[in-house]
N, CA and C of each residue as an Amber inpcrd file, in Angstrom:
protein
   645
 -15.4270000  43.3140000  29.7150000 -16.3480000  44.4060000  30.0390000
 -16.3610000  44.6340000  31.5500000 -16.3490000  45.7750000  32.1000000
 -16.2840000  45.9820000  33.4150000 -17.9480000  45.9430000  33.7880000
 -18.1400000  45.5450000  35.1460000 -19.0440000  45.0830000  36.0580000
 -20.0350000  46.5810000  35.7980000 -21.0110000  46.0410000  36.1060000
 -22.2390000  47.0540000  36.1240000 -22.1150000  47.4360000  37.7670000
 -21.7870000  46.5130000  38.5680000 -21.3580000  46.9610000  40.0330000
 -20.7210000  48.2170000  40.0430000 -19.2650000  48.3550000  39.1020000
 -18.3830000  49.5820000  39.6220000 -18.1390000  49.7180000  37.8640000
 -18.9930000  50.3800000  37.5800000 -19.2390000  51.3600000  36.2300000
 -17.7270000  52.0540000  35.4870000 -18.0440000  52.3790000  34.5440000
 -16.3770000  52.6730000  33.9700000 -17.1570000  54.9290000  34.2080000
 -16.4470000  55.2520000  35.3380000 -16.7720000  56.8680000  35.4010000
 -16.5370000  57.8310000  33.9390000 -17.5630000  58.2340000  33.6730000
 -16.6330000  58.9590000  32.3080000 -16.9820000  60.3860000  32.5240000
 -16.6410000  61.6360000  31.8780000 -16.8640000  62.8220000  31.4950000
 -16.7500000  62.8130000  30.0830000 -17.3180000  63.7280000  29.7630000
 -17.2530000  64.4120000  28.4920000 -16.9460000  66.2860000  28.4660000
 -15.7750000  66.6740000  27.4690000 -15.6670000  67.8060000  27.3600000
 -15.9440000  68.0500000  25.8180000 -16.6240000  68.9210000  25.9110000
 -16.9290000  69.9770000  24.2740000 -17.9170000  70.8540000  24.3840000
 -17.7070000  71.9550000  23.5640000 -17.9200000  73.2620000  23.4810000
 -18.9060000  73.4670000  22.7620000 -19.3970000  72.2010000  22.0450000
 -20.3260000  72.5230000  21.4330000 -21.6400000  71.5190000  22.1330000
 -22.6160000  72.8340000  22.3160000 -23.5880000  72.1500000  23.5440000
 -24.3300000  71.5340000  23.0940000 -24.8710000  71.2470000  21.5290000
 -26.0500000  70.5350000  21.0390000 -25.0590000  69.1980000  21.4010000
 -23.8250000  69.2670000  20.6900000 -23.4460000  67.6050000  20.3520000
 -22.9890000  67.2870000  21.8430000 -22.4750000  68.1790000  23.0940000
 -22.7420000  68.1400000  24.4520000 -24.0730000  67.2330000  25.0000000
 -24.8450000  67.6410000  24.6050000 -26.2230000  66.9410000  25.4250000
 -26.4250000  65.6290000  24.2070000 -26.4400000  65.9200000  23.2370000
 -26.2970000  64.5670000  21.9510000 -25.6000000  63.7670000  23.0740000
 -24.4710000  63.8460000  23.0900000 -23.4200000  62.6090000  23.7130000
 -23.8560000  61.9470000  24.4390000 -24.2430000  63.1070000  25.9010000
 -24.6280000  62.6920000  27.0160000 -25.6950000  61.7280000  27.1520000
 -26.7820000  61.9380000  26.3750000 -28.1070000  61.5270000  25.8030000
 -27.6910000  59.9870000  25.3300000 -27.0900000  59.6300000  24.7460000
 -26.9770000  58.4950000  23.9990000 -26.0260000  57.6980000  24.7610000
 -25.0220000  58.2400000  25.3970000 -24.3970000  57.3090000  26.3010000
 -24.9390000  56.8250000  27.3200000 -25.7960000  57.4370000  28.0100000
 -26.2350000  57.0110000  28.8880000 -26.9780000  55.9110000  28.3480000
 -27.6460000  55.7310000  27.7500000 -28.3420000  54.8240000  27.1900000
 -27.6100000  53.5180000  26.4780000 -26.3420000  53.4820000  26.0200000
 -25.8750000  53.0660000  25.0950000 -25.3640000  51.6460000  26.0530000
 -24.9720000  51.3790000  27.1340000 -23.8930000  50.6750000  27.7180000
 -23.7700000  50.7660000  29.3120000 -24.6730000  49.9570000  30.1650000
 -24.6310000  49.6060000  31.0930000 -23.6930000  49.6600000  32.2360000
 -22.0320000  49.4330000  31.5870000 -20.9860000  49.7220000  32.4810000
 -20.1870000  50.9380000  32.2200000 -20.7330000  52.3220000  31.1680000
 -20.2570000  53.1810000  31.3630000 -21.2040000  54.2330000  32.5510000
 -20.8220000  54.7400000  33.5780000 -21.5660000  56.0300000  33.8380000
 -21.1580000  57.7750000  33.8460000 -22.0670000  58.3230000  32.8860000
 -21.7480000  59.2960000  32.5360000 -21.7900000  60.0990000  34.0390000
 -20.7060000  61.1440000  34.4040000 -20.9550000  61.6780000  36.0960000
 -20.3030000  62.9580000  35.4270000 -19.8850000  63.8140000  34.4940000
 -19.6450000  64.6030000  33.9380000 -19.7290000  64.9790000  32.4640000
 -20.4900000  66.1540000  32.2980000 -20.4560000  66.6840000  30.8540000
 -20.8300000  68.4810000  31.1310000 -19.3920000  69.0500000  30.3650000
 -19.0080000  70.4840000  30.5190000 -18.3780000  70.9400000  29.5990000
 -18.4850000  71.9230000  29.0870000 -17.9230000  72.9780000  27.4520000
 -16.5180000  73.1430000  27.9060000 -16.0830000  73.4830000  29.1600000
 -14.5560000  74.0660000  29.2490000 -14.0530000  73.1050000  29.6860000
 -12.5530000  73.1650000  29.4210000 -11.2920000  72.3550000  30.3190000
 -11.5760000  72.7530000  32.1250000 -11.6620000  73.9320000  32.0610000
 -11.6820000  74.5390000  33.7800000 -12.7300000  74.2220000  34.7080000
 -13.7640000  73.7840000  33.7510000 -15.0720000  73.2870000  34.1020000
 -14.9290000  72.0550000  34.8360000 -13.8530000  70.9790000  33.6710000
 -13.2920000  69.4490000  34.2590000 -13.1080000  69.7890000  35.3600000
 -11.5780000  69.9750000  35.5980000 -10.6380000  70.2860000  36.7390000
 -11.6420000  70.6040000  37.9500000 -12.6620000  71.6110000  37.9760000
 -13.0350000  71.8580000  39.0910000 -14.6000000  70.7840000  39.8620000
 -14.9930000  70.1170000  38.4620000 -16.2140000  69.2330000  38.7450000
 -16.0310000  68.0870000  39.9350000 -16.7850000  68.3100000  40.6670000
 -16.8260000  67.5420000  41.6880000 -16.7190000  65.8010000  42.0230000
 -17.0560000  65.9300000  40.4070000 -16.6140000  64.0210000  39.8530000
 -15.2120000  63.8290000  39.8070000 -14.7680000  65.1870000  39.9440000
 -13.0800000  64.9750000  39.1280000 -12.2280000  64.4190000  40.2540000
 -11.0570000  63.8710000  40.0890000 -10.6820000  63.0200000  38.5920000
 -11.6790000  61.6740000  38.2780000 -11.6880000  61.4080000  37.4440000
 -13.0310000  60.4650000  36.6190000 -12.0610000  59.2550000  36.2990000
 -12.4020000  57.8550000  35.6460000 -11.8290000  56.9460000  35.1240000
 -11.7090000  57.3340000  33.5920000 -12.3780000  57.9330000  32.5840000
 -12.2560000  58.1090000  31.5160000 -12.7140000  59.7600000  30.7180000
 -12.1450000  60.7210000  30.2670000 -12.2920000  61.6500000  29.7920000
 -12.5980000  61.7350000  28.2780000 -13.4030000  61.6310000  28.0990000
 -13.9530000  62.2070000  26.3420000 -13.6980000  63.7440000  26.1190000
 -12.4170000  64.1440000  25.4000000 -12.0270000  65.6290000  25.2270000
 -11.8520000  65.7970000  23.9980000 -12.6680000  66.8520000  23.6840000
 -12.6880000  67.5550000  22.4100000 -11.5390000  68.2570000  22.3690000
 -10.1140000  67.2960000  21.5340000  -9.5390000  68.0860000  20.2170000
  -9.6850000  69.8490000  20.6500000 -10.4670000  70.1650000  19.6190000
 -10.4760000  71.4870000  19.1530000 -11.1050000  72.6090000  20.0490000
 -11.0790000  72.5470000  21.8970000 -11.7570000  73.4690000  22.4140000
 -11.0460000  74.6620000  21.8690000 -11.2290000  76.0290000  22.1510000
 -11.2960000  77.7120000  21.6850000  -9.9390000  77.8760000  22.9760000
  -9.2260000  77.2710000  23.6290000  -8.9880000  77.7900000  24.8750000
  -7.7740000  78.2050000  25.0110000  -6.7900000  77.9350000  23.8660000
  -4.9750000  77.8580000  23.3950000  -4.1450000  77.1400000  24.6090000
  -4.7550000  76.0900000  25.3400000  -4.1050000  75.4730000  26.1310000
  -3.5980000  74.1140000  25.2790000  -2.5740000  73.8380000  25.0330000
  -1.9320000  72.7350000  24.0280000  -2.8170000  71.1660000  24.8800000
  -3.0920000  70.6300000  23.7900000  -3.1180000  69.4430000  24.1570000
  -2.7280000  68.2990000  24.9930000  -1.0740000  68.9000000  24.7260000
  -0.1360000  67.9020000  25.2650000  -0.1000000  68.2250000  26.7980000
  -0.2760000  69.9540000  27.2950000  -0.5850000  69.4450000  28.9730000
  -1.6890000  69.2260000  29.1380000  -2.8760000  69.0420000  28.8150000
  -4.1330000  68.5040000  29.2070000  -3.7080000  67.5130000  29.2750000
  -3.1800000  66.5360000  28.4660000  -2.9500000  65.3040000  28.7400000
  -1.8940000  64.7760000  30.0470000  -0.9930000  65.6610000  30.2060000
  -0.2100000  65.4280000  30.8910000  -0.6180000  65.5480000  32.2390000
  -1.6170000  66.6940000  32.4040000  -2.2460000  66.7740000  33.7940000
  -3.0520000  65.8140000  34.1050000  -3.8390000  65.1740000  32.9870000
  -4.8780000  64.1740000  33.1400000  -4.1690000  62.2710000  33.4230000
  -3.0000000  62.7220000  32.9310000  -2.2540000  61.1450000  33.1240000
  -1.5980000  61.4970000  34.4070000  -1.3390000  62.5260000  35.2000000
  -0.9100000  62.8130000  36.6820000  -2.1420000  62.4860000  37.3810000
  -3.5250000  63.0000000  36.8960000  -4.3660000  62.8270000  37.9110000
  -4.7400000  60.7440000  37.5470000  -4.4850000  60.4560000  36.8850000
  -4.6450000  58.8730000  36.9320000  -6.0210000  59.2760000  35.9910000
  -6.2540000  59.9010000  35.2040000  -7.1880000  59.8330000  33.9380000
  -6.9890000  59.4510000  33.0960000  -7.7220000  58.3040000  32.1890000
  -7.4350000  57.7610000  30.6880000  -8.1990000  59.0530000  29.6040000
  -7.7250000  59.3430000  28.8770000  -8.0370000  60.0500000  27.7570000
  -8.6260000  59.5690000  26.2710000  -9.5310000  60.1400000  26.3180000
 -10.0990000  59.7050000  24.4650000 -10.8130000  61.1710000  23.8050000
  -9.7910000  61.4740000  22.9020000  -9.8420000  62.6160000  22.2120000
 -10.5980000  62.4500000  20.9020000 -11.1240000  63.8830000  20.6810000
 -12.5930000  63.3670000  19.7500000 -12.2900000  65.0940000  18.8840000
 -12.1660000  64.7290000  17.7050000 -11.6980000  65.9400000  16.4160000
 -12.6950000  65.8320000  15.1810000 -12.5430000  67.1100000  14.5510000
 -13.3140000  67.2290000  13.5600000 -12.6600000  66.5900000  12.1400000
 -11.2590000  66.7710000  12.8110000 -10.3720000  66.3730000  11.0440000
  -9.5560000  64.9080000  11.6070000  -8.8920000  64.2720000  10.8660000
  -8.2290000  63.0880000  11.1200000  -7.0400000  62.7470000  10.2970000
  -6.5550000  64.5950000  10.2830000  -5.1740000  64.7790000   9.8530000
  -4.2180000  63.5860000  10.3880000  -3.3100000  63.0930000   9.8890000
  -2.5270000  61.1860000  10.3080000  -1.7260000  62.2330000  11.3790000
  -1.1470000  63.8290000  11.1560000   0.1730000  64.3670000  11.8410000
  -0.6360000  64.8200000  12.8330000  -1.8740000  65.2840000  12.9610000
  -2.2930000  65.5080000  14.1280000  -2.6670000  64.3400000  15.3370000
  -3.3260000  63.3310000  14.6870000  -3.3110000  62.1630000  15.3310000
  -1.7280000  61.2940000  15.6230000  -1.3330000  61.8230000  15.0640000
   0.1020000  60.9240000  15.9130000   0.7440000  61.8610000  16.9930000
   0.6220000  63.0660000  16.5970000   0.8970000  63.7640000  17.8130000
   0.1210000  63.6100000  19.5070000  -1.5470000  63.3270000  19.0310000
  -1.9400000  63.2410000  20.3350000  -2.0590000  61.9170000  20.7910000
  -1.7550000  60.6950000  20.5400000  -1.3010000  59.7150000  20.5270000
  -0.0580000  59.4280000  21.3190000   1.3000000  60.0030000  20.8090000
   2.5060000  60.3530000  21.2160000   2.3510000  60.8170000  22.5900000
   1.5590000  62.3250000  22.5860000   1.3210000  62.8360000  23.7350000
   0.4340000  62.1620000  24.9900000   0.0350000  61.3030000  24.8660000
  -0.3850000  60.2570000  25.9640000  -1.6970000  60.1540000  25.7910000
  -2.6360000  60.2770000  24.5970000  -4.1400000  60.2800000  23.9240000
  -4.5320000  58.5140000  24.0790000  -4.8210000  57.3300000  25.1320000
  -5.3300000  56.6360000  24.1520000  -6.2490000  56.2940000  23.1880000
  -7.0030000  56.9910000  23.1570000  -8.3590000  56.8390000  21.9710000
  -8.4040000  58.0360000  21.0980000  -8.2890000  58.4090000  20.1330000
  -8.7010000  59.1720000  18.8130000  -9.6470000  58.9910000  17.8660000
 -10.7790000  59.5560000  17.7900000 -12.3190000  59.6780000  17.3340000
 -12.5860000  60.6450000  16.3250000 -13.2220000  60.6440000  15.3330000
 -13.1640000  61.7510000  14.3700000 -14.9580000  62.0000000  14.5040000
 -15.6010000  62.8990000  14.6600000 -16.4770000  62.8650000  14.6670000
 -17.4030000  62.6210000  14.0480000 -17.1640000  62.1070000  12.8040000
 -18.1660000  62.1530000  11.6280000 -18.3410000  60.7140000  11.9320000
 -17.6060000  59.6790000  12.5100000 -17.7850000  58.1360000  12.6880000
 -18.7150000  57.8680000  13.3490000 -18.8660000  56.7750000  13.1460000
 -20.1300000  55.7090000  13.6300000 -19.9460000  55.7750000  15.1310000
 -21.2900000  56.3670000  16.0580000 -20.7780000  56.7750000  17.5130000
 -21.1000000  55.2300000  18.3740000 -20.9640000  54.1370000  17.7300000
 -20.4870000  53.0450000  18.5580000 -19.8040000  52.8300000  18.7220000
 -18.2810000  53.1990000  18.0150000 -17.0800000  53.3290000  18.5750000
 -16.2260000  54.2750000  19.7580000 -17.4120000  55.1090000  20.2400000
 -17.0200000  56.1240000  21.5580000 -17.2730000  54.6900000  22.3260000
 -17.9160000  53.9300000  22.5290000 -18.4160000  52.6280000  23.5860000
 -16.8010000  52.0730000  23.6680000 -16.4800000  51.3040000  22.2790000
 -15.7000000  50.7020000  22.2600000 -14.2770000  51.3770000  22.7870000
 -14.0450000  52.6390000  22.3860000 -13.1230000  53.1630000  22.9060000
 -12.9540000  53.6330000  24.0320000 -13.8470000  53.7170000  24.9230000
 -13.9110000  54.3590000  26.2520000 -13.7250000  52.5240000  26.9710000
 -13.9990000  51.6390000  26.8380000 -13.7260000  50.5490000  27.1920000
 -12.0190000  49.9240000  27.0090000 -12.0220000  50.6300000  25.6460000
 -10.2190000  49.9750000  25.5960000  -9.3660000  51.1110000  26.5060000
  -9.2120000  52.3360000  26.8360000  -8.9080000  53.2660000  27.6190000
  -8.8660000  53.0160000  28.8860000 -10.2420000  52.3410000  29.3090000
 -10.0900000  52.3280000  30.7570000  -9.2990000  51.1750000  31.2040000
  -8.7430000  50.3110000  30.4100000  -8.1800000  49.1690000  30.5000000
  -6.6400000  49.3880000  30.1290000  -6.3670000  50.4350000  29.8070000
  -4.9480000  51.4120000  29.2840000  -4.7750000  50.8500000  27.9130000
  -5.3380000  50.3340000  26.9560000  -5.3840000  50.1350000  25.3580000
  -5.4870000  51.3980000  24.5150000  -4.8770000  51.2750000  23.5830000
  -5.3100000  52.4530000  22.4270000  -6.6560000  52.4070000  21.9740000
  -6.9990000  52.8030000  20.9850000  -7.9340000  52.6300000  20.3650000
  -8.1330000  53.6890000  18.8990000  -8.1850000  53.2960000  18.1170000
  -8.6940000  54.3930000  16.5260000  -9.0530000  53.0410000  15.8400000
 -10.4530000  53.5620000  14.8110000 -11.0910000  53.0460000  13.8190000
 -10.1650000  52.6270000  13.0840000 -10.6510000  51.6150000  12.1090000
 -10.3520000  50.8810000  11.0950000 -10.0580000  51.9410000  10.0470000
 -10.4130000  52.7520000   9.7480000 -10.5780000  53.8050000   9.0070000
  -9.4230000  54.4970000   9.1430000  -9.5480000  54.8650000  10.4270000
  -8.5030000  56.1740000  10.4770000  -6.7160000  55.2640000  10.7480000
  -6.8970000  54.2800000  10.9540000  -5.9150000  53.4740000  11.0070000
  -5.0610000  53.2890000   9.7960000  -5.8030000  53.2080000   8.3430000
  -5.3850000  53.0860000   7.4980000  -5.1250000  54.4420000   6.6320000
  -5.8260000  55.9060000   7.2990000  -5.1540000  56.7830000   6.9230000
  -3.7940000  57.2440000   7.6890000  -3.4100000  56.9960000   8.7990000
  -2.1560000  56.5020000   9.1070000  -0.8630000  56.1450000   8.7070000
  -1.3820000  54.6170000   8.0660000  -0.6700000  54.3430000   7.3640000
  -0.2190000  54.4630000   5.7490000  -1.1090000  55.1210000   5.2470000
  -1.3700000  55.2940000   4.0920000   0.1710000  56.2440000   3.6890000
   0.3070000  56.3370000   2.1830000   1.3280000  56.7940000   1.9200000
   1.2610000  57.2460000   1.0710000   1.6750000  58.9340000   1.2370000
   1.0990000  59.9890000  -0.0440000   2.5390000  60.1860000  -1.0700000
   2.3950000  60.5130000  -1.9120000   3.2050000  60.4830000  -2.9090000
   3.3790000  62.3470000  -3.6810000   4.4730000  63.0500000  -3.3680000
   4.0830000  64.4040000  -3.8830000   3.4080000  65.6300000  -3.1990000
   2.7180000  65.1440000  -2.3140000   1.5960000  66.2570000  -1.7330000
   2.5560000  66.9750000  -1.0460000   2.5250000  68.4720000  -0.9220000
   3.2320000  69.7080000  -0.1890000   2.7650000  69.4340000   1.0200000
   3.9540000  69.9860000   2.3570000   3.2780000  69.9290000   3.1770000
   3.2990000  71.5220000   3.3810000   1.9780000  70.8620000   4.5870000
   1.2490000  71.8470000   5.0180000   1.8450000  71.8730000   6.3070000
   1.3880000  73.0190000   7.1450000   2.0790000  73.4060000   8.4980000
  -0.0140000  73.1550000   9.4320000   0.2520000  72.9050000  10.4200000
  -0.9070000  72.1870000  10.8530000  -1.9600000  73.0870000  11.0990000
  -1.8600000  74.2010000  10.8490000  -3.0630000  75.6020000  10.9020000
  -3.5290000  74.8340000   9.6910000  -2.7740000  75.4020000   8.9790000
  -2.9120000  74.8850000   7.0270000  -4.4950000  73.4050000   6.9390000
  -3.6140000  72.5410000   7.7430000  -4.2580000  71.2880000   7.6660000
  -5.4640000  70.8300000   8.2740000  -5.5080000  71.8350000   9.6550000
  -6.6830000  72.2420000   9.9750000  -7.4180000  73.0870000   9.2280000
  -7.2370000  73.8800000   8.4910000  -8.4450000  74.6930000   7.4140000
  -8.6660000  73.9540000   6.5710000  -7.4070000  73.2380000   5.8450000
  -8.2500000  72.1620000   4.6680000  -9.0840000  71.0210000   5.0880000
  -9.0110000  70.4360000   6.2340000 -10.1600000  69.7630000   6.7460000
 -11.3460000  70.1170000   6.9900000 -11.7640000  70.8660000   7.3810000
 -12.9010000  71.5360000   7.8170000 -13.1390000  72.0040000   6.5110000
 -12.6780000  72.8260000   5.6420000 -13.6920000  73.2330000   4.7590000
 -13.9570000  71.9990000   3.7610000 -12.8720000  71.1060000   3.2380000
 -13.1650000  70.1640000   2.9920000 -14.2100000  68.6960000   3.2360000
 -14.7050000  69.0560000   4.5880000 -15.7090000  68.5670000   4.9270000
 -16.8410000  68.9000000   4.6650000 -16.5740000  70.1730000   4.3370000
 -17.8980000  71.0700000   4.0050000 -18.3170000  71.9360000   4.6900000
 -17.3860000  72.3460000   5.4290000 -17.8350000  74.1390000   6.3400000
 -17.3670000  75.1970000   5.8020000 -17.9990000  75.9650000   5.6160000
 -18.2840000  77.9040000   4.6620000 -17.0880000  78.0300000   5.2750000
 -16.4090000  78.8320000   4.7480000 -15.0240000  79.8950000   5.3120000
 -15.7580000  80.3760000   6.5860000 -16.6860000  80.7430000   6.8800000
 -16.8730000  81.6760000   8.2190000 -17.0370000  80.4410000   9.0410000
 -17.8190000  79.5080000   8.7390000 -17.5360000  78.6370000   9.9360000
 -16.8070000  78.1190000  10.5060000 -15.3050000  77.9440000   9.1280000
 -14.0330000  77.1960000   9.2650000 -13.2360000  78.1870000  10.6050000
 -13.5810000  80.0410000   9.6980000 -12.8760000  80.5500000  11.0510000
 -13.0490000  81.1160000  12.3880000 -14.4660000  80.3200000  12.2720000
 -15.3360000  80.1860000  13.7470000 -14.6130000  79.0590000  14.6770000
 -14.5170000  78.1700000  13.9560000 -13.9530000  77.0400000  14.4480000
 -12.7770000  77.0500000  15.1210000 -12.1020000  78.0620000  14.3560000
 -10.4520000  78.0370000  14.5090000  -9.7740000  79.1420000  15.4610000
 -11.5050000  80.0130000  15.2150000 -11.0280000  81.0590000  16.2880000
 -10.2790000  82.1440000  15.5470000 -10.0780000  82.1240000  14.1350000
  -9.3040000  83.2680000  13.2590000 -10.4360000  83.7690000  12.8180000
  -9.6750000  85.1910000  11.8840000 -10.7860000  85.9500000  10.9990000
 -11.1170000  85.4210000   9.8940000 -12.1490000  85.6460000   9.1620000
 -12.6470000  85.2260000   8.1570000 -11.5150000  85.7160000   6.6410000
 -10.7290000  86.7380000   6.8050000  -9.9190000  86.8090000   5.8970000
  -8.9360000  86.0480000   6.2510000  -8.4940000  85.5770000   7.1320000
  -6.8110000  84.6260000   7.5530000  -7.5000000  83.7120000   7.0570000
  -8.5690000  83.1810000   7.0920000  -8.9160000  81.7350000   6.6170000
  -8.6350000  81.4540000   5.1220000  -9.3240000  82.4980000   4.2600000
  -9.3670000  83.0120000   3.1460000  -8.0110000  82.5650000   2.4350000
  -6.9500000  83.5930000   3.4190000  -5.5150000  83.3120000   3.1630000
  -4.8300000  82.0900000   3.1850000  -5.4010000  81.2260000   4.2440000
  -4.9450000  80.1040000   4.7570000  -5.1490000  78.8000000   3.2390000
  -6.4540000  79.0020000   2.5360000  -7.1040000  78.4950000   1.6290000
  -5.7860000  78.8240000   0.4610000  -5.8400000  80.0570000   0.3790000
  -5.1450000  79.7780000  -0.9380000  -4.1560000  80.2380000  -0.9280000
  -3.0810000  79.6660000   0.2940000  -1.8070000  79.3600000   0.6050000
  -1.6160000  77.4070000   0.2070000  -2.5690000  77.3570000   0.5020000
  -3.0670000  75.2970000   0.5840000  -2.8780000  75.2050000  -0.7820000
  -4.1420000  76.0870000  -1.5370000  -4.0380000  75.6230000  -2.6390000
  -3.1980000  75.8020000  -4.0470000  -2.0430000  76.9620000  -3.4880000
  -0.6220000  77.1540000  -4.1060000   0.3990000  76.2590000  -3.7560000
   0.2880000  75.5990000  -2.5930000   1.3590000  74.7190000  -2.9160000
   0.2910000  73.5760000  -3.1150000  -0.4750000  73.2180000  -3.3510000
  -0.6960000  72.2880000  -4.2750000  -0.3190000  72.5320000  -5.8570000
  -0.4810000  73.4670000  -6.1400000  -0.6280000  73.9150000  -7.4580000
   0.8100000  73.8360000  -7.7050000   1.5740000  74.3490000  -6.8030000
   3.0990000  73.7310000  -7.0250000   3.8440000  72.4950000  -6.9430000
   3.0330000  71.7700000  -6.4480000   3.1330000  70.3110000  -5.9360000
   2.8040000  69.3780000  -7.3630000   1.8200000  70.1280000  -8.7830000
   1.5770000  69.4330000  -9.5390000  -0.3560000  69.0740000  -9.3880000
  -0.5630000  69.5870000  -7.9500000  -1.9170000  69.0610000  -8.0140000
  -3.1300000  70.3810000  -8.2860000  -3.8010000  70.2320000  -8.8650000
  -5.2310000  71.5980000  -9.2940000  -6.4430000  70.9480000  -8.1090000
  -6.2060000  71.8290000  -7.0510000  -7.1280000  72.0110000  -6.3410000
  -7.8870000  72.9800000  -5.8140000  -8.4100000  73.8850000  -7.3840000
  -9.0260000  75.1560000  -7.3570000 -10.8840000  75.1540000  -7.0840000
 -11.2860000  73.6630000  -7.0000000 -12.4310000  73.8020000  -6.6270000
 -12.6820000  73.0260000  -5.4880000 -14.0560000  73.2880000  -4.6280000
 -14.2340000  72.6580000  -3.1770000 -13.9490000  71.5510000  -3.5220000
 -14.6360000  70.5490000  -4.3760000 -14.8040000  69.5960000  -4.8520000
 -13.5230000  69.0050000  -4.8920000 -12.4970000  69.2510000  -5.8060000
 -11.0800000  68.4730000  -6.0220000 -10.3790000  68.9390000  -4.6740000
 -10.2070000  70.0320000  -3.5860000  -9.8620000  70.1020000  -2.4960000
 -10.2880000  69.1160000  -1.5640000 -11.0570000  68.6670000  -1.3120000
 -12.0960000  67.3030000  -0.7700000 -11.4170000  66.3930000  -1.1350000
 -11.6720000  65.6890000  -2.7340000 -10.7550000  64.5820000  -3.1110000
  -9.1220000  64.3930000  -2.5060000  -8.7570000  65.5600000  -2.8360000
  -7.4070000  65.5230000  -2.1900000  -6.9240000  65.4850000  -0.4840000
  -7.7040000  65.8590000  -0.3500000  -7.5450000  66.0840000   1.5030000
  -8.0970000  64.1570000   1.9840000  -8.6930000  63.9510000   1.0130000
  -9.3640000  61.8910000   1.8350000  -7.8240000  61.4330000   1.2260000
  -7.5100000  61.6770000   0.0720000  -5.8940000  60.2540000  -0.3530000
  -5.1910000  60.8960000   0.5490000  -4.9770000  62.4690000   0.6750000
  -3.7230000  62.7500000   1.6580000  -4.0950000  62.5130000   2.8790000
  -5.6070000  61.6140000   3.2210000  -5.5860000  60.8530000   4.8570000
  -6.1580000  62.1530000   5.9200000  -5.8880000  63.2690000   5.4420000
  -6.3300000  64.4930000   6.1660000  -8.0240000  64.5410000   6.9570000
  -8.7280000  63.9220000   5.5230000  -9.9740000  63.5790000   6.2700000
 -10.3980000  62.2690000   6.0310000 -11.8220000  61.3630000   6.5600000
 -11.7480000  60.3390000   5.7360000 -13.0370000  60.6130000   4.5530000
 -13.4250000  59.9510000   4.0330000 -14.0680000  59.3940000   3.1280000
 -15.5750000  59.0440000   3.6400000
């Protein structure tokens, strides 16, 4: 554990301002050798904050902004920033991608938020870090399932979690009919795949074995 003397610096980025001040709120409180010295909705917001560059970045995955992942990361491992990326879905192909791309920590949001502690601690120390959970959707091994192209896999997560079509294409930043489309493009090649996933319900089931979300 690093010294309460020289604190582990963190920021937080996400767009969404309730779970924005949530974070902020509870970290501070949570852990003695983290100090929170940034929390902001945009990427541009980081870059220009007066804390910046920080020892550890908490970045939301899914900001609205079409800047790829992979140079956020890349700018943030130039500026000597550790990264811990925090998503709504825990697709295994999306997480190995930001992983690959120089992510060490991957967080799904629905998890137990004592593992932001733990992971912002293995980061600043240059360790990986993902749950027990999402570790084993990883590795897990699907048998049959169509693939999907990662728009695809992002809509079946989210609604599969349980967000309305309009929220899914709030989320995603599409129209409420592309989503629509997106749905039952998913659920034709399932249907070609052998699997009936014509209700929310069996779409859900199927999206936790295919690891897409957890459980």
């Amino acid at each position: 554990m690093t010294s309460v003397e020289s604190p582990i610096r963190l920021a937080i980025v996400d767009d969404h301002k309730m779970l924005l001040g949530a974070l902020t709120e509870w970290i501070r409180g949570a852990a003695s050798d983290i100090r929170m010295v940034a929390a902001v909705p945009t990427w541009p917001e980081l870059l220009t904050h007066s804390e910046f560059p920080v020892d550890v970045v908490l970045l939301d995955l899914d900001l609205k902004d079409n800047i790829p992942v992979s140079l956020k990361l890349s700018i943030l491992k130039t500026t000597g920033v550790k990264t811990v990326l925090m998503s709504t879905y825990s697709d295994p192909a999306v997480v190995r991608e930001a992983l690959a791309s120089g992510a060490l920590g991957y967080l799904v949001k629905t998890e137990d938020p004592t593992m932001i502690v733990e992971a912002i601690r293995a980061a600043y120390i240059g360790e990986s870090f993902i749950s027990n959970e999402l570790d084993i959707a990883l590795n897990a091994t699907t048998t049959g399932s169509p693939k999907l192209s990662a728009q695809e896999r992002r809509v079946m997560a989210l609604y599969a979690a349980g967000e309305p079509v309009k929220s899914v294409a709030y989320e995603l930043g599409i129209s409420e009919e592309t989503a629509k489309s997106y749905l039952k493009r998913i659920r034709e090649k399932y249907r070609a795949s052998g699997f009936d996933v014509g209700t929310k319900v069996a779409l859900r089931k199927r999206a936790i074995l295919d690891g897409i979300i957890l459980d």
